[in-house]
C-alpha positions as CSV (number, residue, x, y, z in Angstrom):
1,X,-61.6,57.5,18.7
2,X,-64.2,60.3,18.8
3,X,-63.6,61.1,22.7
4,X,-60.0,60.9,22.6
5,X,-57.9,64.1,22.8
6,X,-55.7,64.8,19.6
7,X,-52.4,64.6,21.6
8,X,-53.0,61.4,22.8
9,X,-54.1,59.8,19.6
10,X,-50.8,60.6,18.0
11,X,-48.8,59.4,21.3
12,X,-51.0,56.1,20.7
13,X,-50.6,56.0,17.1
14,X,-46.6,56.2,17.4
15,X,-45.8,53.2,19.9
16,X,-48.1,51.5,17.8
17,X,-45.7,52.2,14.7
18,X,-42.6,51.9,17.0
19,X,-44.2,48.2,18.2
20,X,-45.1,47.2,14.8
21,X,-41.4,48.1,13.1
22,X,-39.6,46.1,16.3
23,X,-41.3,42.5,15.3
24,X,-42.0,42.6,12.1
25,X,-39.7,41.9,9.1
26,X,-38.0,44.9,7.5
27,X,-40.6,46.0,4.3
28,X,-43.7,44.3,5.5
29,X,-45.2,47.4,6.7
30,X,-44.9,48.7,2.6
31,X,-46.5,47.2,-0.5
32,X,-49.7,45.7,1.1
33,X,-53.2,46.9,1.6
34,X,-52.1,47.9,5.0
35,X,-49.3,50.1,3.7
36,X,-51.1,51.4,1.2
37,X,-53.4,53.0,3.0
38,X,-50.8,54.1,6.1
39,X,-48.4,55.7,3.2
40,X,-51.9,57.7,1.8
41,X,-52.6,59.0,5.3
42,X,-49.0,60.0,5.8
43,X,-48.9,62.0,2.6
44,X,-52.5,63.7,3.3
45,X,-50.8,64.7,7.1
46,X,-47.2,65.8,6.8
47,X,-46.2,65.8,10.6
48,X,-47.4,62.5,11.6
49,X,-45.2,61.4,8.2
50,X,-42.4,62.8,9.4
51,X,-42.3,61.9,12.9
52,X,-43.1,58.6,11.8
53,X,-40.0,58.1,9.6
54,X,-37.6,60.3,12.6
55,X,-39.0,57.5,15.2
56,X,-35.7,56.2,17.4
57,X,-35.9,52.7,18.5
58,X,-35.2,52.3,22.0
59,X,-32.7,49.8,23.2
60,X,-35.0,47.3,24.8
61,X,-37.3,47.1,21.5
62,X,-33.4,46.2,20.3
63,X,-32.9,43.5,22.8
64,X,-36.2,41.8,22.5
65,X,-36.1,41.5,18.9
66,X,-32.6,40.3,19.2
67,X,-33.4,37.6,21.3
68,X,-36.8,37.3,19.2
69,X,-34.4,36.2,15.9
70,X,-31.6,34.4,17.9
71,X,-34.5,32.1,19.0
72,X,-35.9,31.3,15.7
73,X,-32.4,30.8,14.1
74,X,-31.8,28.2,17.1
75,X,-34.8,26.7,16.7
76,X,-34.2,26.2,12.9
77,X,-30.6,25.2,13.2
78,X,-32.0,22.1,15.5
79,X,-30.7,23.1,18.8
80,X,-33.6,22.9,21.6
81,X,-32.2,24.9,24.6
82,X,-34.0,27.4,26.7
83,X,-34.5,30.8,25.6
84,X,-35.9,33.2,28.3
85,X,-38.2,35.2,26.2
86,X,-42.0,35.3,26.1
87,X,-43.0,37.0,22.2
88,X,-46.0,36.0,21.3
89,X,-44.6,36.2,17.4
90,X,-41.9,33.5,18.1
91,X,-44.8,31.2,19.4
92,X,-46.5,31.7,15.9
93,X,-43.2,30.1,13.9
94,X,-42.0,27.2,16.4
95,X,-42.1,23.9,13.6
96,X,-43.9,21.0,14.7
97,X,-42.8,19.1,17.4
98,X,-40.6,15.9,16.8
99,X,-42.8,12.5,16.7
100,X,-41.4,9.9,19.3
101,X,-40.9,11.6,22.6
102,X,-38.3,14.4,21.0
103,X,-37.6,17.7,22.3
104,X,-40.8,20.0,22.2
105,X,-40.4,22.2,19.1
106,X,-37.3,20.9,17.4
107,X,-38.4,20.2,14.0
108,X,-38.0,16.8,13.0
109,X,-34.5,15.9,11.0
110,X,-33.3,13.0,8.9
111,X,-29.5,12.9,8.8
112,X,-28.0,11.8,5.5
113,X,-24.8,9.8,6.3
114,X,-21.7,8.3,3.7
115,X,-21.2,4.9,3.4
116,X,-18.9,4.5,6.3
117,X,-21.9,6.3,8.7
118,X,-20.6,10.0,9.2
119,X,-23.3,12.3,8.6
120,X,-22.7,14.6,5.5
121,X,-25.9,16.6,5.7
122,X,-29.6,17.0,7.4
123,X,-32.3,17.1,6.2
124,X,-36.4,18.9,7.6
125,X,-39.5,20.3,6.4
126,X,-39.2,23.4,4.5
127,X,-42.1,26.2,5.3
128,X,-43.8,25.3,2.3
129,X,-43.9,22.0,3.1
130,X,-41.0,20.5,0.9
131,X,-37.2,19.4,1.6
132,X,-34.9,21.9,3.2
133,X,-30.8,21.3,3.4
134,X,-29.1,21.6,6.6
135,X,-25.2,21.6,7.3
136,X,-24.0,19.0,9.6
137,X,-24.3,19.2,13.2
138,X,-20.3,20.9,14.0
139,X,-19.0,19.9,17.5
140,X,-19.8,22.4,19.9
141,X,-17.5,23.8,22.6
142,X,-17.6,22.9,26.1
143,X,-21.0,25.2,27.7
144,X,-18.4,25.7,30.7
145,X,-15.7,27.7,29.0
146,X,-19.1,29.7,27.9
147,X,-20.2,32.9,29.7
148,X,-23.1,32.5,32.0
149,X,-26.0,34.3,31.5
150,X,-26.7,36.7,28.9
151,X,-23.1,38.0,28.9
152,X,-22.0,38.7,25.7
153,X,-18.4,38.3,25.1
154,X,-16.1,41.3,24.4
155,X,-13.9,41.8,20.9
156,X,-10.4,40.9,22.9
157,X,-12.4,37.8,23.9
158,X,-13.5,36.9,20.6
159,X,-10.4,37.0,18.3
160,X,-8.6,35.2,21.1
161,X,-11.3,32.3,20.8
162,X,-11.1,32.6,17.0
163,X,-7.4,32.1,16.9
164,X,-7.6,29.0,19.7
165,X,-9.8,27.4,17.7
166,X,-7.7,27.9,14.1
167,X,-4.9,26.6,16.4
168,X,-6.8,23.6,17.1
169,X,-8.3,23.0,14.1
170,X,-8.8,19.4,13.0
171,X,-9.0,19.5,9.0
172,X,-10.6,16.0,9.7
173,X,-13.7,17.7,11.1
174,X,-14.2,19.4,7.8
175,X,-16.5,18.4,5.6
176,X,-15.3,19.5,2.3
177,X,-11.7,18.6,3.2
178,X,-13.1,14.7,4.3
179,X,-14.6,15.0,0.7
180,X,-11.8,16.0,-1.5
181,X,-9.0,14.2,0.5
182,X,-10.1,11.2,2.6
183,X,-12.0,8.4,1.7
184,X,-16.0,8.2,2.0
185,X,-16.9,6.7,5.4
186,X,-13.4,7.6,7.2
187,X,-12.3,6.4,9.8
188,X,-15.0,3.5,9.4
189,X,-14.2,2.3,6.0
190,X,-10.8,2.2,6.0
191,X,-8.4,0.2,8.5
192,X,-6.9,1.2,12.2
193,X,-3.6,1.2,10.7
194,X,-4.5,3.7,7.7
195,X,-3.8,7.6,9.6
196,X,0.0,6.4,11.0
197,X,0.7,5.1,7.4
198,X,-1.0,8.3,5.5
199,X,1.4,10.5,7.4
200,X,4.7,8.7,7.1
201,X,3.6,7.9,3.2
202,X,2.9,11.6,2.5
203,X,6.1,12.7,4.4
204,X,7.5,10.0,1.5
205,X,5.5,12.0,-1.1
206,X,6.9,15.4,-0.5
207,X,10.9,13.9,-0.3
208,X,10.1,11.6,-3.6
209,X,8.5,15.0,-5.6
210,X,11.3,16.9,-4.8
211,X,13.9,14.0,-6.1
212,X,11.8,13.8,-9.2
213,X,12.4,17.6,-9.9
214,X,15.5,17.7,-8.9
215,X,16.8,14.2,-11.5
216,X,15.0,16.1,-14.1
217,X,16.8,19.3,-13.9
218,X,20.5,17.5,-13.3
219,X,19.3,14.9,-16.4
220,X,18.4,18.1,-18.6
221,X,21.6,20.0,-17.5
222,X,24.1,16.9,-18.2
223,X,22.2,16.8,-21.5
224,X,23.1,20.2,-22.3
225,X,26.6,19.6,-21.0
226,X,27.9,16.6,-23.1
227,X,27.0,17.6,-26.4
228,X,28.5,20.0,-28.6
229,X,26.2,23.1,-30.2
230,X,25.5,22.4,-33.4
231,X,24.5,18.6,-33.0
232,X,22.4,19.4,-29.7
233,X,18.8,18.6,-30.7
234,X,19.8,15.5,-32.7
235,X,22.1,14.2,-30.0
236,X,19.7,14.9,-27.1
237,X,16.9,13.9,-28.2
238,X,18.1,10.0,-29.2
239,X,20.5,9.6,-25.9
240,X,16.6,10.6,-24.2
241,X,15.0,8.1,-25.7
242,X,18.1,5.5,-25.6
243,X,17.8,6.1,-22.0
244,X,14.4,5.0,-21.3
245,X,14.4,1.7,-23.7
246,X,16.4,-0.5,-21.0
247,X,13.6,0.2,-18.5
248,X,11.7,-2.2,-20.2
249,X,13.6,-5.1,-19.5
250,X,13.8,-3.9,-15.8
251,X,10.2,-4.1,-15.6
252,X,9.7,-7.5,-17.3
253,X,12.7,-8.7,-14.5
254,X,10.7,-7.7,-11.4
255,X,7.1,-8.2,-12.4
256,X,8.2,-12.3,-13.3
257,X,10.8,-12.6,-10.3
258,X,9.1,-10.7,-7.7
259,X,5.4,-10.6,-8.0
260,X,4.3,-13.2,-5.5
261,X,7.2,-12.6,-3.2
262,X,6.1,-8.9,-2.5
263,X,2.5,-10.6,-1.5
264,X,3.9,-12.7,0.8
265,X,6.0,-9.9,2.4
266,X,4.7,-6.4,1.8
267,X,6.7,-4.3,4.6
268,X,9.9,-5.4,3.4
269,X,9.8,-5.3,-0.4
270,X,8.0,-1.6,0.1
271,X,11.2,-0.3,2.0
272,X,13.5,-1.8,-0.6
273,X,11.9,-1.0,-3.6
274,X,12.2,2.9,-2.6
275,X,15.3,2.3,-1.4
276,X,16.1,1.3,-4.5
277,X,14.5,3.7,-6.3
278,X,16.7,6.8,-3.9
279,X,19.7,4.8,-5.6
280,X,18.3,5.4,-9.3
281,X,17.9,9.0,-8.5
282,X,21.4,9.2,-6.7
283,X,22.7,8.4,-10.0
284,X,20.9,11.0,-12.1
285,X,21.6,13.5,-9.8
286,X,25.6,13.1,-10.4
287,X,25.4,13.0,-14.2
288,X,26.0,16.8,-14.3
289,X,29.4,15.7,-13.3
290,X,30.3,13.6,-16.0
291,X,28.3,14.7,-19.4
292,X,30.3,12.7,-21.4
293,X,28.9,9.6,-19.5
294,X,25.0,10.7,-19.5
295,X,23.8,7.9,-21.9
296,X,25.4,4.6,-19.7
297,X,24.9,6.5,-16.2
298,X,21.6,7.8,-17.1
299,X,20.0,4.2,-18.5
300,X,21.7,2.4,-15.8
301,X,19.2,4.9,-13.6
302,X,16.2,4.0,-15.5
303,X,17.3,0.6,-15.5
304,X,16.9,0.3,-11.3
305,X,14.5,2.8,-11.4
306,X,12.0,0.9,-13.3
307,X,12.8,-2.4,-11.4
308,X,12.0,-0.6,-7.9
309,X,8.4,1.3,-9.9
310,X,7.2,-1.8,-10.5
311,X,7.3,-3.7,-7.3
312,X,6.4,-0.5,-5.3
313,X,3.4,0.0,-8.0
314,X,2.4,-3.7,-7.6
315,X,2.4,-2.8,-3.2
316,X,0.2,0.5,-3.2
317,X,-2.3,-1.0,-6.1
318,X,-2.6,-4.5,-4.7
319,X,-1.6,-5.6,-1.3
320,X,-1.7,-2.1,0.2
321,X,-5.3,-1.0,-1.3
322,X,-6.5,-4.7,0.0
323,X,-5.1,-4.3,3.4
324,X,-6.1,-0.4,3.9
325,X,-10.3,-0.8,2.5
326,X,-12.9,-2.1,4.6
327,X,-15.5,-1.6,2.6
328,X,-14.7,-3.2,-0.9
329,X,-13.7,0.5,-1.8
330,X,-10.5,0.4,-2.6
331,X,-10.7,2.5,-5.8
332,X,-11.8,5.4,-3.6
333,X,-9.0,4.9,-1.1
334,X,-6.7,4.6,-4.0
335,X,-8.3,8.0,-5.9
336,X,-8.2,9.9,-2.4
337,X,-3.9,8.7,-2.4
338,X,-3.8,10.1,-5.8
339,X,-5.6,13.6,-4.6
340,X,-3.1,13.9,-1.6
341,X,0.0,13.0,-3.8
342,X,-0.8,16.0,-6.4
343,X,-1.5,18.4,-3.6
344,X,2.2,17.5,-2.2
345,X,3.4,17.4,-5.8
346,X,2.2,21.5,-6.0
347,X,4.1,22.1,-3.0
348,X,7.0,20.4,-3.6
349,X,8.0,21.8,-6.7
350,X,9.1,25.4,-5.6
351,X,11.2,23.2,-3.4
352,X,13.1,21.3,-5.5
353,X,14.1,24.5,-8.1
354,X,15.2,26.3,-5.1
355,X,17.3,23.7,-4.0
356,X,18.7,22.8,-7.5
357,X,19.1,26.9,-7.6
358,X,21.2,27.0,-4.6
359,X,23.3,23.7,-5.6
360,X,23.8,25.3,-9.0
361,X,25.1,28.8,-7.2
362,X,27.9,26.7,-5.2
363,X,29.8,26.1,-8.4
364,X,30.0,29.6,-9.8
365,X,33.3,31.2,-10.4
366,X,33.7,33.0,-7.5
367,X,31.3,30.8,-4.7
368,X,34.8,29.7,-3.3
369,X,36.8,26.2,-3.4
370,X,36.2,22.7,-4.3
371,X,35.5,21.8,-1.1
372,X,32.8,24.0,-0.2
373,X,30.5,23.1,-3.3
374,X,30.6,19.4,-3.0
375,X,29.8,19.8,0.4
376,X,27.1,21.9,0.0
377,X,25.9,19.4,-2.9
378,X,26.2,16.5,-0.9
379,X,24.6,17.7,2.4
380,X,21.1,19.2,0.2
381,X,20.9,15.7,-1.7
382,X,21.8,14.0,0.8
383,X,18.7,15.3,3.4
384,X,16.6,14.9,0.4
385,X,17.6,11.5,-0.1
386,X,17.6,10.5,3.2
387,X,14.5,11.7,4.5
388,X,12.3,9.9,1.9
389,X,14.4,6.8,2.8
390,X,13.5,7.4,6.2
391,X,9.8,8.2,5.8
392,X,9.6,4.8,3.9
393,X,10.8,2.9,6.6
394,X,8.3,4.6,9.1
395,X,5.4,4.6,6.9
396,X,6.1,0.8,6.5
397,X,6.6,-0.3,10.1
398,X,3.7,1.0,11.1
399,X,1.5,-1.3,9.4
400,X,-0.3,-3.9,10.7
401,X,-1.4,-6.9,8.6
402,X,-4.4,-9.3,10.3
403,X,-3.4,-11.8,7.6
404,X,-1.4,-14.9,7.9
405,X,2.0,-15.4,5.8
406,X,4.3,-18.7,6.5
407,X,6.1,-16.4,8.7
408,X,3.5,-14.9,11.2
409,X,1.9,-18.2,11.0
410,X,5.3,-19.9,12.4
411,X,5.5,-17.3,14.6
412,X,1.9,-18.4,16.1
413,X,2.0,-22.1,16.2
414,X,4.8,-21.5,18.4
415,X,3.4,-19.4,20.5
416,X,0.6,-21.9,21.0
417,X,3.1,-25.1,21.3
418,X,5.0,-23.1,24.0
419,X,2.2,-22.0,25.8
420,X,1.0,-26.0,26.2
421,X,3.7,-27.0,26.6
422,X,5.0,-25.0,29.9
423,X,4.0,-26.7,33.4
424,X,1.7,-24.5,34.3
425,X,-0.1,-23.9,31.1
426,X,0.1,-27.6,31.2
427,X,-1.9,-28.2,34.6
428,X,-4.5,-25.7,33.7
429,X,-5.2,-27.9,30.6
430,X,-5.9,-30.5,32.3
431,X,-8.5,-28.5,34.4
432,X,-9.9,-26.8,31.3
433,X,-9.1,-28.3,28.0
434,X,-11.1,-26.2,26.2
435,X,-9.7,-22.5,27.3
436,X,-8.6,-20.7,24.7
437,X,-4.6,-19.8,24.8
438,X,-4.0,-16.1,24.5
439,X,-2.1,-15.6,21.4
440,X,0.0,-12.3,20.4
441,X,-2.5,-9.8,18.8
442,X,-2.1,-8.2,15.6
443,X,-0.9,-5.2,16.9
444,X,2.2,-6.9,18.8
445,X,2.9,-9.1,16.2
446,X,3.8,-6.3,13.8
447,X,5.7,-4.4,16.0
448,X,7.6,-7.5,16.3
449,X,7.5,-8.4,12.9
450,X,9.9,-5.1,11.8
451,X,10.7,-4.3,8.3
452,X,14.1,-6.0,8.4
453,X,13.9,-8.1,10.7
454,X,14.5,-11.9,10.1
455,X,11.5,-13.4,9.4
456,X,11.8,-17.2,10.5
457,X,13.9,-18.6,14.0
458,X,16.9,-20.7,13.7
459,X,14.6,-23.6,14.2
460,X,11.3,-22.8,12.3
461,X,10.1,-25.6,10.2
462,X,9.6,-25.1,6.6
463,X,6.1,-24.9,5.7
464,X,5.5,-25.3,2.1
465,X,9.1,-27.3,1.4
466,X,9.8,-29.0,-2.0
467,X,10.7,-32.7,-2.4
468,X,14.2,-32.5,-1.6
469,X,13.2,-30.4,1.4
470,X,11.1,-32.9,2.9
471,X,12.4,-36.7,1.7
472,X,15.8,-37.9,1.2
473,X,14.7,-40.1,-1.6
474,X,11.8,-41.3,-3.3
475,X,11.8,-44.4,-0.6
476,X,11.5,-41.9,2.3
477,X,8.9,-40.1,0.7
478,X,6.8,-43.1,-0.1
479,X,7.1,-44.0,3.8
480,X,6.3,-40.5,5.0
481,X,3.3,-40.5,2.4
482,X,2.0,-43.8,3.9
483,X,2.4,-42.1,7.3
484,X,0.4,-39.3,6.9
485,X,-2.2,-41.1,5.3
486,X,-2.8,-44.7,7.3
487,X,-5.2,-43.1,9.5
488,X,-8.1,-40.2,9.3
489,X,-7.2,-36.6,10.5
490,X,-10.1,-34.3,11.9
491,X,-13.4,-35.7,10.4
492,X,-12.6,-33.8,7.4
493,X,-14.7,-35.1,4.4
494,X,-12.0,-36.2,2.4
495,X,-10.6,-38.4,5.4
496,X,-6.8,-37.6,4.7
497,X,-4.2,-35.5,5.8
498,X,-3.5,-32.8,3.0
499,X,-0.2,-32.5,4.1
500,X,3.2,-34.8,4.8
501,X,5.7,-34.1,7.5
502,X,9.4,-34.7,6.5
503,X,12.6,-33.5,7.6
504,X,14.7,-30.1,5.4
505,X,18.2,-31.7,6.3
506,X,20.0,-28.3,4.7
507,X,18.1,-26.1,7.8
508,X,17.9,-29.2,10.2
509,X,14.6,-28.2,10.9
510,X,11.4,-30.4,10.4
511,X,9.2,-29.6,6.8
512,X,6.1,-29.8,5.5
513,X,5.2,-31.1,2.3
514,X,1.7,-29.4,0.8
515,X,-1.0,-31.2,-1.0
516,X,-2.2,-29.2,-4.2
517,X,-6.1,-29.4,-2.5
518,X,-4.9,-28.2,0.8
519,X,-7.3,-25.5,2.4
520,X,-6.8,-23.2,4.4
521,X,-7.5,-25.4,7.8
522,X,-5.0,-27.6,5.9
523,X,-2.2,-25.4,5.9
524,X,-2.8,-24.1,9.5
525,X,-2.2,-27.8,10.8
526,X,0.5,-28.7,8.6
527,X,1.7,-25.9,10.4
528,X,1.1,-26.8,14.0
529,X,2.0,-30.6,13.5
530,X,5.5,-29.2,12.1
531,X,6.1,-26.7,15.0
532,X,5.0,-29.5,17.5
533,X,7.7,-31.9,15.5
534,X,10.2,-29.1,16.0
535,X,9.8,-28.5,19.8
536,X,9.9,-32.5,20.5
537,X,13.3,-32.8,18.6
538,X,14.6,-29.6,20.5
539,X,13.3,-30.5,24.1
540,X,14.8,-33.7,23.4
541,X,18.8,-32.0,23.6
542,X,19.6,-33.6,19.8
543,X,22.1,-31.9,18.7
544,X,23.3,-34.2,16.3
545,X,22.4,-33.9,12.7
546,X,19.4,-35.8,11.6
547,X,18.8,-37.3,7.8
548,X,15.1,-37.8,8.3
549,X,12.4,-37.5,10.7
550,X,11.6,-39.9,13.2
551,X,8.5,-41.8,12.5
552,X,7.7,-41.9,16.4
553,X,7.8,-37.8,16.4
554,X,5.8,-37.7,13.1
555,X,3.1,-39.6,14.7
556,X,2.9,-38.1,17.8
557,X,3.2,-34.4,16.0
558,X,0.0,-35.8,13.6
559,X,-2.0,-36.8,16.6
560,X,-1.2,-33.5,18.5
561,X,-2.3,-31.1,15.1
562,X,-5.4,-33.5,14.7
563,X,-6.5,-33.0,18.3
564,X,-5.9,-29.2,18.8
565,X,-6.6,-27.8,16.0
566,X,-9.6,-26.3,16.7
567,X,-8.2,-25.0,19.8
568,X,-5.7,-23.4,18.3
569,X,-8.0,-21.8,15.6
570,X,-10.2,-20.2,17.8
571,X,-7.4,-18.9,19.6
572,X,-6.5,-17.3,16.1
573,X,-9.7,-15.6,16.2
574,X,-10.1,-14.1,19.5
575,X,-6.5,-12.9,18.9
576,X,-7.7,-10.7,16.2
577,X,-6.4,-12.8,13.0
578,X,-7.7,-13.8,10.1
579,X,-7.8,-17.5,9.3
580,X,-9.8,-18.1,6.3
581,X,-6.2,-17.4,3.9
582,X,-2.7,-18.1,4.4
583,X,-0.7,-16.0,2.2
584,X,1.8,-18.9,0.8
585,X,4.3,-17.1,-1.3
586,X,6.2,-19.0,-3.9
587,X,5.5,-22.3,-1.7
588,X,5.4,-25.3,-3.7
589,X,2.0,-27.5,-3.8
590,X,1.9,-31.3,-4.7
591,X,-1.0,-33.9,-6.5
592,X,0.0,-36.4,-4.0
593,X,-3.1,-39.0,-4.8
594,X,-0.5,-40.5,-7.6
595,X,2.0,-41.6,-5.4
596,X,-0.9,-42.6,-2.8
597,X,-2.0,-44.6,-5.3
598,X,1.1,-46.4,-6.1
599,X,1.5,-47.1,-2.4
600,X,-1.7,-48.6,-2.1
601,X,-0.9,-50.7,-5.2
């Protein structure tokens, strides 16, 4: 600039400096060609040097590039609202705009998602032109409760927002959490029933580690007790082992007596089994009391203890793990139980030495009279043992099972006879045969349902009976066989009924005898044609006791089952239960083409 005066050159040359430090990234004025030659003409003139390097930024050069990086992190991070700023720099680095009608410079993302659909992470073009890894998209508070404007908020404004939102924290919402401790997919892949049970069952979890720890310690202590110095080791060690050989026949006991019985009713067998097992630890936990008894008092524990292990073992690997996956993932549902029970099992085992500390304190010399210890020994087992009792029972009533047992499936054939059968229900037949009755849902059915509630009515047939259950002799169950079987049922292919009504004369209640090819459709007729037996005898006022069932109710219960059944299935379906298996128990099941065989001989 030949014509310009030297005071103004250096007044140009500095807001040219001050403008080129504002929007460019730190260091980019050094190490180039550029700063090469700026850092030679700064060393050959030492005042414009140091007045270069003394330069103060004013506050709007602060603002705008504030704004200037705030808009390129947005814009990176995904989200596409409205910055009121007009740098020509953050023009240069907006990413291409999303293809399909998207928001004008948001980059263009692919979501990766689990198996159940929740996204994990995102994914966009890096500058370079490969992948780049993006968190996933965090819910975002309400813009309302934000300030308007460009207010920025104050520090007392901050940490109270910070501690709101720890108080409000889901741990849900957390990806890693989701990944170490729920299963892939959650809520999706698991079923609607699965958060109410997870809390009660971990609530179990915490009571049940602290038990565990506390048995040991009274078991080791009694150990201790009961045996004289010198012939400790020898003595312990054999009345250990001794202890733990009878379990064995405990577990061969329930796995052959109860395996198909805890199938057929999960919610009960799951409270009594760890009710059972609070019994087993009851008894360890007074064997401090009387060493000299450890070995019969301390099998007799293992004995019961094993016995409830197995059938609550056989519940959470089998039925439970069927009934809580979705998704044919049950090993990952079970993996993510065993993650949360050896978190719980951390935290409960300061727990438990504290509270076998304090018990162990009541019964020094001078912690005052008899009374006063076993009461303070009694009321900390006692919470203990109670609340996983308790915990049990919640964690079990809350379940809700969409399939069918003989039970639930009594339960819904009645519905549906009652419902038919009731004047008005009646007339609007007539009008529309083919509505659909409303049924109880799964959700009311196992509220009803209980844990200890009875399962059958007074007056419920039995489905699945035996051949005393359903003939009186052979004779009578040669003319119930020929029954069942004069005439076609349903257009099935086979063309016979797989099922035979009788009468159970111990329950005075109508029965159903069980072919060994019966289906599922099979069983839900039997099932209706018995109920609809049932409710002709009781609307009849008989109150005299029957030996066999009338062959005018049999046929008119046949002809009902083989002319509703469909109607009553669908009805199944739209109230949310599953009909394709019937969940049969120890039920009996019958070749019954021999003896239709004879009777066509």
């Amino acid at each position: 600039r030949p014509h310009c005066p030297p005071d103004r050159e250096r007044a140009v040359t500095m807001r040219a400096v001050v403008a080129h430090r504002a929007w460019c990234p730190v260091g980019s004025d050094r190490g180039g060609p550029a700063g090469s030659r700026r850092a030679a003409r700064d060393v050959s003139h030492p005042v414009r040097a140091t007045r270069r390097h003394h330069v103060s930024r004013p506050e709007a050069v602060r603002t705008r590039r504030d704004r200037a990086r705030r808009e390129v992190t947005r814009r990176a991070s995904g989200d596409a609202s409205d910055v009121t700023t007009s740098t020509p720099s953050v023009e240069t680095l907006k990413p291409p705009s999303a293809p399909g009608g998207g928001v004008p410079g948001a980059p263009v993302m692919v979501e990766e998602v689990s198996t159940g659909g929740a996204q994990t992470r995102r994914w966009t073009r890096s500058r370079d032109g490969g992948f780049e890894s993006l968190p996933p998209v965090r819910a975002k508070p309400d813009p309302g409760e934000r300030k308007s404007g460009s207010e920025v908020p104050s520090s007392s404004e901050t940490s109270a927002g910070a501690l709101a939102d720890w108080i409000n924290w889901d741990p849900r919402t957390s990806p890693r959490l989701r990944r170490i401790f729920l299963p892939a997919g959650y809520p999706e892949s698991v079923s609607r029933d699965y958060a109410p049970f997870i809390r009660w069952h971990l609530g179990s979890l915490v009571f049940r580690n602290v038990l565990e720890v506390l048995t040991s310690q009274s078991l080791l202590v009694a150990l201790g007790m009961g045996s004289a110095p010198g012939a400790l080791p020898l003595t312990a060690a054999t009345k250990w082992v001794l202890k733990d050989g009878v379990g064995s026949f405990a577990t061969l006991a329930a796995g052959s007596l109860g395996g198909q019985r805890y199938d057929e009713d999960p919610k009960r067998w799951w409270a009594c089994t760890n009710a059972l097992e609070d019994v087993a630890r009851a008894i360890e936990l007074v064997t401090p009391a009387f060493p000299a008894l450890f070995l019969p008092l301390a099998a007799s524990a293992t004995f019961v203890r094993s016995a409830a292990l197995t059938g609550r073992g056989s519940l959470m690997n089998g039925t439970f793990m069927q009934h809580l996956s979705r998704n044919e993932n049950l090993g990952d549902v079970r993996a993510k139980l065993e993650v949360q029970g050896r978190w719980l099992a951390l935290v409960a085992l300061p727990v438990g030495i504290g509270i076998f500390r304090s018990v162990s304190s009541a019964f020094d010399a001078d912690a005052g009279d008899g009374a006063y210890r076993y009461a303070a020994t009694l009321g900390a087992y006692g919470a203990v043992i109670t609340g996983h009792t308790f915990c049990c029972w919640k964690a079990a009533s809350v379940l809700r099972f969409d399939t069918l047992n003989r039970a639930r499936l009594c339960r819904m054939t009645r519905a549906f006879v009652d419902a038919e059968t009731l004047p008005s229900s009646r007339d609007d037949s007539k009008k529309n045969d083919d509505a659909l009755v409303a049924l109880p849902g799964v959700d009311a059915a196992g509220a009803e349902e209980g844990v200890y509630r009875a399962r059958f009515a007074a007056d419920a047939p039995t489905l699945g009976a035996s051949l005393p259950e359903c003939a009186r002799d052979w004779e009578d169950l040669e003319v119930l066989m020929t029954l069942s079987r004069e005439r076609a049922c349903r257009g099935t292919d086979v063309g016979v009924r797989k099922y035979v009504l009788g009468w159970d004369k111990n329950r005075n209640a109508p029965s159903a005898l069980l072919d060994a090819d019966a289906k599922p459709a099979d069983v839900l007729a039997a099932a209706l044609a018995a109920t609809k037996a049932s409710v002709d005898i009781r609307s009849a006022s008989s109150t005299t006791s029957q030996s066999r069932l009338c062959p005018a109710v049999a046929e008119a219960a046949y002809a009902y089952a083989d002319k509703r059944f469909v109607k009553f299935e669908e009805s199944m379906r739209a109230a949310g239960w599953r009909v394709d298996f019937v969940q049969m128990g120890t039920a009996p099941k019958f070749r019954l083409d021999a003896l239709a065989g004879a009777n066509r001989g």
